[in-house]
N, C-alpha and C positions, 0 to 999 in steps of 0.2 A: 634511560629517561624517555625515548621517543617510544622501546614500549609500553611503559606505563602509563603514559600519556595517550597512546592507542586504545590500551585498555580500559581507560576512564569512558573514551568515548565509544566503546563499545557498551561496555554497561549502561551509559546514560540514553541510548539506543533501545537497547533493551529495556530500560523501564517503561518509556516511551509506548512502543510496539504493545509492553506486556500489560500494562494497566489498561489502554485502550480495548487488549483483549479478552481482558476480565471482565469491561462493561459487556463486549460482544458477547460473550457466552454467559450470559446471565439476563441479558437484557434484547439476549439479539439483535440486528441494527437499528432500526428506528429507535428500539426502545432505547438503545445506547446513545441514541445523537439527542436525547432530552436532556443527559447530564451532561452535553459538553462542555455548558459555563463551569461545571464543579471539576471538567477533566482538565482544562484549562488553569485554573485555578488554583488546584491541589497538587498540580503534576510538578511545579516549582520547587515546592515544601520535599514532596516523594526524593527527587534529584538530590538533593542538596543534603539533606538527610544523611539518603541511603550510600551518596558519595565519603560524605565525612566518615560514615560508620567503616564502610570499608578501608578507606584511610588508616583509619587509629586500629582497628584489627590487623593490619598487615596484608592483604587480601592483595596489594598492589607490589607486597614484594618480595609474597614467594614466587618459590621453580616452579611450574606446572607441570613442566617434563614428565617431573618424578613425581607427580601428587597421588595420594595413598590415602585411605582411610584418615588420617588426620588431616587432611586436606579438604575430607568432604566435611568432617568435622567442623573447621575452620565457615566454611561456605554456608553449613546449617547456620549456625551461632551468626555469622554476621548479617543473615538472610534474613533470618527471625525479628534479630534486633533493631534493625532497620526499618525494618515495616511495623513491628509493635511504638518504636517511636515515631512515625511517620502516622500513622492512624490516632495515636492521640493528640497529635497538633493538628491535623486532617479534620478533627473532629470538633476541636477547641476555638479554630478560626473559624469554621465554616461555619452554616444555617443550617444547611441541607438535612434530610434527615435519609439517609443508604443505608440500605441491608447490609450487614456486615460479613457477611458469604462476598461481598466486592473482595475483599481485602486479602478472605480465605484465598478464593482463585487467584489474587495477584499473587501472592505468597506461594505458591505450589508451582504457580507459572516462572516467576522470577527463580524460585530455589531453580526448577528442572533446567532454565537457561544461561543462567549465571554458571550452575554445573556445568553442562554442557560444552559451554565457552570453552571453561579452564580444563576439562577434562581431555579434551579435545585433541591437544597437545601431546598427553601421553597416547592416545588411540593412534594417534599417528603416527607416533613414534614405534608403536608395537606391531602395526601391521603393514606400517610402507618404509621401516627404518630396521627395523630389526629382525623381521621377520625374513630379510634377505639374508642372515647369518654371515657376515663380514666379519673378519677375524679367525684365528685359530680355534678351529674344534677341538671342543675341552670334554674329558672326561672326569666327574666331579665325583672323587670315591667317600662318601660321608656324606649323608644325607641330616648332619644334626644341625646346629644354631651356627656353626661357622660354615660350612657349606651352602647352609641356605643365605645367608648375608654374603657370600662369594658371588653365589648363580644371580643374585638380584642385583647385583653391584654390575657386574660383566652382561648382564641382559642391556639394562636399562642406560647403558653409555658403553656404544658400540667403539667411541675413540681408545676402549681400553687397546682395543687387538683380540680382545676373547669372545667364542661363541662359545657358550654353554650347550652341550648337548644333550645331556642324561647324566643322571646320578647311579653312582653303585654303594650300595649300602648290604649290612650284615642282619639287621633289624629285620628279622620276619613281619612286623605288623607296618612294614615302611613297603614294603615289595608289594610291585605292583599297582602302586598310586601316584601321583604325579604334583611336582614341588612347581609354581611358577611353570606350571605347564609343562615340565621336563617329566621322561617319563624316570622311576626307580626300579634298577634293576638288581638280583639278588647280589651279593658279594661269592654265590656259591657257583654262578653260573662262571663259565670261562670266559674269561675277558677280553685274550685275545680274540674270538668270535662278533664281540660287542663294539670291540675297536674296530673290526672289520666292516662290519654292517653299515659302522655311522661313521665313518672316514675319519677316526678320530685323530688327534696329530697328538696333542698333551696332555698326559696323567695327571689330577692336581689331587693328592691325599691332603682334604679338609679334615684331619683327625688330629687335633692338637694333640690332646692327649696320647696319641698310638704307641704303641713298644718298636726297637727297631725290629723284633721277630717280623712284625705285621707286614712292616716296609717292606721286609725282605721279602715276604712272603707275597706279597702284592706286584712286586718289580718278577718275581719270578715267571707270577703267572701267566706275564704280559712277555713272557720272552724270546713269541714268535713276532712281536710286534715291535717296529722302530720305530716308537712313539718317544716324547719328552717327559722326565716327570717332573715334577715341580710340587713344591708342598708348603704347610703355613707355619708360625713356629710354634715355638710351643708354649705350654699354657701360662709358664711363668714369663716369657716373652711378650704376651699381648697382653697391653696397655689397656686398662678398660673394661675387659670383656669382651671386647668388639675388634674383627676383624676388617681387611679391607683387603683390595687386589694390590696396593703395593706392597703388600707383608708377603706376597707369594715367590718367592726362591727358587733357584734349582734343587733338587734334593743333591745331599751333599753322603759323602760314606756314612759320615757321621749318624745320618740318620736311620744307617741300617743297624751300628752297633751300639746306637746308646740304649740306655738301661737303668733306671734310679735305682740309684743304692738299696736293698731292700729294706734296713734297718738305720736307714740316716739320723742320727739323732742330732737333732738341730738345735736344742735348746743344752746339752752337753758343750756343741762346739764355741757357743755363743759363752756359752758362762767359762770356760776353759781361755777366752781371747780375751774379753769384756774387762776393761780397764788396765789392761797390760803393757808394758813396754815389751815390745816381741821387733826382733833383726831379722833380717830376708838375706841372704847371699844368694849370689845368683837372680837376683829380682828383674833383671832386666829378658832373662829367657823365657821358656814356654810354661815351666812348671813354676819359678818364683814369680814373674810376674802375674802370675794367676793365682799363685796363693796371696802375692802381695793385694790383690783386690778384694778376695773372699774375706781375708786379716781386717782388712780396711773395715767391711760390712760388719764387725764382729764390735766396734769401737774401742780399740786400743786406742790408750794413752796417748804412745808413740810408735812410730814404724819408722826403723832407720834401714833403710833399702841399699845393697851393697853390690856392687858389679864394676868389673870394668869394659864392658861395653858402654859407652859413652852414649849412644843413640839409643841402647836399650831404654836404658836408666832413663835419658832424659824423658823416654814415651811414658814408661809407668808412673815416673814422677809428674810429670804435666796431667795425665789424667785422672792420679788420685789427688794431689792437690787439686783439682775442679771440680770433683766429686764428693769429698768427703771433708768438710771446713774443720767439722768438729775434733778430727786426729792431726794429732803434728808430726810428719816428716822432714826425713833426713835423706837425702840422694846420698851415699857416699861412691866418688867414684876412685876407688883401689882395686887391685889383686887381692884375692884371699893367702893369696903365699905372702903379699907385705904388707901386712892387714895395720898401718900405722893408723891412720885417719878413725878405723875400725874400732882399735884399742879406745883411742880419745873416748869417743862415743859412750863405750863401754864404762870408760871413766865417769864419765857424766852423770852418766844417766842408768837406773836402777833397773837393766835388764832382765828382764824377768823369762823369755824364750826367747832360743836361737834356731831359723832352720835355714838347715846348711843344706840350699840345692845348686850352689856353684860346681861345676865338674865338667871337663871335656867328653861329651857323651858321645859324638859320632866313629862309631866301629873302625870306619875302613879310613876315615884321617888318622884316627890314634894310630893302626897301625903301621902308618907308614911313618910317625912323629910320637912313637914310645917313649923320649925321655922327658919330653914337655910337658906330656897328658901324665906321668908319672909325678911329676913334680907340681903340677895343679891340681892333680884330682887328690894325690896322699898326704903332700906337705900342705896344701888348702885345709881341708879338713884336719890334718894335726895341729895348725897355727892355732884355729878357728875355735878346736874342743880344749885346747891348754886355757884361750882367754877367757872360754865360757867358763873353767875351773878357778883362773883366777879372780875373774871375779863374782862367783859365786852369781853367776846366771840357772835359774832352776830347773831349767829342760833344754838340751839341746835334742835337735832331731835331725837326724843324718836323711836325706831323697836318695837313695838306695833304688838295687836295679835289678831284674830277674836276671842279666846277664855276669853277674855277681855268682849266681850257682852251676859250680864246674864250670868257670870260663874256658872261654877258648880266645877270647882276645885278651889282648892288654887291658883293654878298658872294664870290662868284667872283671879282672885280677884287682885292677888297681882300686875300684868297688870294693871288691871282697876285704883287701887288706883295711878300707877304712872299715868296711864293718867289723871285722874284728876287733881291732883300735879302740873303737870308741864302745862296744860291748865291756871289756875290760879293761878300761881306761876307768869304764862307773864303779868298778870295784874299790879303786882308792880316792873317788873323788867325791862330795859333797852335789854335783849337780848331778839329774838324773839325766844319761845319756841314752839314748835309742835309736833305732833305725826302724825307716820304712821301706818296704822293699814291695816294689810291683814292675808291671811289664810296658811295653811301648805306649804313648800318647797317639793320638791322633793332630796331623796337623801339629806337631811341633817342630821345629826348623830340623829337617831332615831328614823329616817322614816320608815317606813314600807317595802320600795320598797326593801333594804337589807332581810330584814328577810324574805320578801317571795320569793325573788330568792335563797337565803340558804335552805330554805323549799321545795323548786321545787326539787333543785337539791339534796336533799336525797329521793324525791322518795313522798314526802311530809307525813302529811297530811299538809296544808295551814290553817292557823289560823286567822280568820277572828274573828270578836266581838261581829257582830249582822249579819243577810241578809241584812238588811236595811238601816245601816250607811253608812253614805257620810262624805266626807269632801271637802271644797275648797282646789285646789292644783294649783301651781306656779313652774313655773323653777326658780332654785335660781339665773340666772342672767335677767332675768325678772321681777323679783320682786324688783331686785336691781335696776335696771334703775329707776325703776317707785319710788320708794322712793327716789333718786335723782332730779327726774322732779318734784317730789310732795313737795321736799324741797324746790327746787329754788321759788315755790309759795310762800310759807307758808309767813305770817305777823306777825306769830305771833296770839297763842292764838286755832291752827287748829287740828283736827283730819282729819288726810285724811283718804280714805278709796281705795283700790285699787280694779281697776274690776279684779273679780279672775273668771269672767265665769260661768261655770255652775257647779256646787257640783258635784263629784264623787261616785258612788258606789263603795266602796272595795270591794264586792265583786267581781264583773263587771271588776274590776281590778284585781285582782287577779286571774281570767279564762283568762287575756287577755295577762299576764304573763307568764302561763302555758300555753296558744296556743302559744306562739311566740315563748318560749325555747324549741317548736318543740311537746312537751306531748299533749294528750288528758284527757278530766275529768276520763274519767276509769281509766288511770293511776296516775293521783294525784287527790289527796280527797280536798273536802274543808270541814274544820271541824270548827263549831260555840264553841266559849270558852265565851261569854257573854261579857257584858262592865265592863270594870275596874273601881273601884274608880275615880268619877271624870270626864268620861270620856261621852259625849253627842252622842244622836243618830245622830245628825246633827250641825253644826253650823253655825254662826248669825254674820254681818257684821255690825249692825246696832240695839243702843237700842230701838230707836223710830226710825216713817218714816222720821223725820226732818232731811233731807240733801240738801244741797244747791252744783250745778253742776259749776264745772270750767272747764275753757276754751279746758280742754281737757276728752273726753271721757271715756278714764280710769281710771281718778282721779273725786271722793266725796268728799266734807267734810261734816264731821258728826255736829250733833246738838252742842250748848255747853250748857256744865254740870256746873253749879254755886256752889258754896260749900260755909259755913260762914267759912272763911279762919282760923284764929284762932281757932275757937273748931274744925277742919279739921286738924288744925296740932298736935293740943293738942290728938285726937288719934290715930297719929301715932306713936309719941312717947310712947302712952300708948302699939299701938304695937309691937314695937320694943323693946321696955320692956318688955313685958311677951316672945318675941320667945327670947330673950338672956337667959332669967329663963327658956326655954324650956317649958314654961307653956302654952300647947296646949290648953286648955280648954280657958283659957282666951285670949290667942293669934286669936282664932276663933269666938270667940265671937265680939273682935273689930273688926277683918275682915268685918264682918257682919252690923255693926256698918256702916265701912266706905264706905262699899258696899252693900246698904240693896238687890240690886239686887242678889246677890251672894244665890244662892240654890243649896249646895252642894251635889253631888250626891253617897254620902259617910255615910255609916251608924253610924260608928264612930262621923264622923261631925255633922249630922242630929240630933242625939242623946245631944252631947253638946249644940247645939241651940236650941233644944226642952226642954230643964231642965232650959233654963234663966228666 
């Protein structure tokens, strides 16, 4: 209030000053002190006028800080207005008969100091506020419409903490010219050279759109450099079109290996969900409660969500009932091995898809706790595919695991036996059953990406397995889509296989960790701990080369596995019978049985199938 009330009476100052100066340069003094009855006169009308006018335009309550071409805009329009009604009451009360060149020069005078006034404020801010570069030197790689709304945001409010420095761009007709007075520099020149010159501290990639290759490829450049990077999200992310500095993050792994599906067909997965009663098992973990969201977007009927994590469930449950009013949900919280609550449901209500991604996934727990993960990953899914048969559910879809082909742990065995299972289980049943089979998520509870950024940041060292292991990695809402499009296929009887790209080095990952959270290798170690029980230097997508290609790029299906159905179930029972008696040694042994692929990479293991 008290500036705006300053501001009144700077302007009515200003009128003041300016009309008296309009007589002066027109009239020179004398001649101007002939009209003082009319400057006297008129000058009440001029105030009061040109006060209201500004008034009702707002002129009293914008920012000036930040004023910009609409601003002047603003300033024209109220300047004009004011003085065109202020001259025709000027002229309707008075006698007098004035050149109308008065009114001109008031007008030109008043526009330049009324400008002035408000402009003022930004001049100052840009050359005794900003110009001293307080904050973090920023280097801005994307010179397009989100980098430049970045650089103006972080210039013109120094309280962000960021100095914009220069932009690096790939755009040959962008090089060499300058955004907001930053210079642009090519994206071909070397970076660390450019970080060096201008003391730069933090990398910010303004490329929403970018692939993680670029990332990659950008973080590498800068690899003599301990700089921070930081990036914005991505395109389906911002809100609007319009970015801001608090949409700016750390870059995360994520952003070096995501990749959109080349061949997503989105209007397929929509019409495949779209009025459906579809169940989740497992909803509460990395891979269901992400499909249970994507489900959600799709508008199913119903989503009866099943897990016995109690915390899980209740998370995914509270934020798709907040999200999504028009679907009705069901939390169910059981085991898939005493699927009772499940069955009801099933009774109810006209399930139409089932996806079974309940399973004890982590490697080196199962293998020290084989009879557990035995009995919830095989009896799970045999409860689960008997109810979808009973009650004539149309698709069930098995979350299948690259560590399923030629395991070496229990937990790949105990995968493979349900894919087999339920491959020929579709042979006498009425529902069509399928598997999807891909490689690790990122960021899902017990990925890696956690423990080596907990590892970084104490200073490390980073614990890697081997130099040489890889793994296939996925964004877990990418892998979702694609097990979606892979279901809407399926007939029935399919292993799909997802394209997961090209295997990772952990290593490789892990140095690209530790350069992005700003560190160099001197300062965190990477220290070799060997492989776990269980656990392969690499993994396999595929038991043999037999795979047949559909219609889209990213989806396989794998060969099929024939089994004599009867002696196949005759030993599962036999193992589900020794892990209820905890009886390892015989528990592993039908493993083996059921999976003669299965080469346990466990000396313990090794040892019991070496003695049969």
């Amino acid at each position: 209030m008290k500036k705006k009330s300053l501001l009144i009476i700077v302007d009515i100052c200003l009128i003041c000053i300016l009309y008296f100066t309009a007589f002066l340069l027109r009239f020179e003094f004398k001649g101007a002190l002939e009209y003082a009855h009319f400057i006297y006169t008129s000058l009440p009308i001029i105030i009061i006028i040109t006060i209201g006018v500004f008034i009702r335009m707002g002129m009293y309550n914008a920012v000036w800080r930040y004023a910009s071409v609409d601003s002047f805009v603003m300033i024209l329009k109220a300047v004009t207005i004011s003085v065109l009604i202020a001259v025709v009451l000027v002229f309707f009360f008075q006698t007098y008969r004035m050149p109308r060149s008065i009114f001109i020069i008031y007008w030109l005078l008043f526009l330049l100091g009324t400008g002035g006034v408000r402009f003022s404020t930004r001049v100052y801010r840009y050359y005794f506020v900003l110009k001293r570069g307080r904050g973090r030197r920023v280097l801005i790689y994307g010179a397009g419409s989100a980098g430049q709304m970045i650089a103006k945001e972080m210039r013109y409010d120094p309280l962000l903490g960021y100095c914009p420095i220069c932009f690096v761009d790939d755009d040959p007709n962008k090089i060499g010219r300058s955004i907001h007075s930053l210079p642009i520099y090519s994206g071909n020149t070397d970076l660390d050279e450019i970080i060096r010159e201008n003391n730069i501290e933090d990398v910010l990639i303004a490329i929403p759109s970018t692939s993680g290759v670029k990332v990659r490829n950008i973080i590498e450049s800068c690899k003599a450099s301990q700089v921070k990077f930081k990036t914005l999200p991505s395109l389906s992310e911002i809100v609007g079109g319009s970015v801001s500095v608090n949409q700016i993050r750390e870059i995360e792994i994520d952003d070096l290996l995501k990749r959109a599906p080349k061949d997503l067909d989105r209007r397929r997965i929509n019409s495949f969900i779209d009025g459906k009663s579809v169940l989740i098992t497992g909803a509460g973990g990395s891979i269901g409660s992400e499909l249970s969201r994507q489900i959600a977007e799709c508008n199913p009927s119903i989503e009866m969500l099943v897990d016995n994590n109690e915390h899980g469930l209740y998370l995914i449950d509270s934020e798709l009932n907040g999200n999504n009013n028009a679907v009705e949900f069901h939390a169910i919280l059981e085991s898939v091995t005493k699927p009772i609550c499940t069955e009801n449901h099933l009774r109810r209500f006209n399930t139409d898809i089932i996806f079974h991604s309940a399973a004890y996934k982590h490697v080196s727990l199962v293998e020290i706790n084989p009879c557990v993960a035995m009995i919830n990953n095989v009896l799970g899914t045999l409860k689960t595919a008997k109810l979808a048969d009973k009650y004539k559910v149309e698709k069930f879809v098995l979350i299948s695991t690259d560590k399923a082909v030629r395991p070496t742990s229990v937990m790949g065995a105990t995968k493979r036996v349900c894919e087999l299972y339920i491959q020929n289980f579709n042979k006498i049943s009425n529902t069509d059953f399928i598997a999807v089979r891909f490689g690790n998520v990122l960021d899902s509870s017990g990925s890696v990406v956690p423990k080596f950024k907990q590892q970084i940041k104490e200073g490390g060292p980073v614990t890697v397995t081997h130099p040489d292991v890889t793994r296939y990695f996925m964004l877990i809402p990418e892998a979702v889509q694609l097990v979606m499009q892979a279901a809407s296929l399926g007939k029935g009887g399919e292993i799909f296989i997802l394209d997961m790209g090209e295997p990772v080095n952990i290593e490789n990952m892990a140095k690209d960790m530790i350069r992005m959270m700003g560190f160099g290798p001197e300062d965190v170690k990477i220290k070799y701990s060997g492989l776990k029980p269980g656990e392969k230097l690499y993994e396999e997508l595929l038991i043999d080369e037999s795979e047949k290609d559909t219609k889209y790029e990213s989806i396989t299906i794998a060969g099929v596995t024939n089994v004599n159905w009867e002696e196949f179930n005759s030993d599962i029972e036999e193992l589900l019978h020794f892990a209820d008696k905890e009886n390892i040694d015989g528990a592993i042994r039908v493993l083996k049985k059921l999976v003669p692929e299965y080469n346990p990479q466990n000396k313990v293991y090794e040892t019991i199938l070496t003695k049969q």
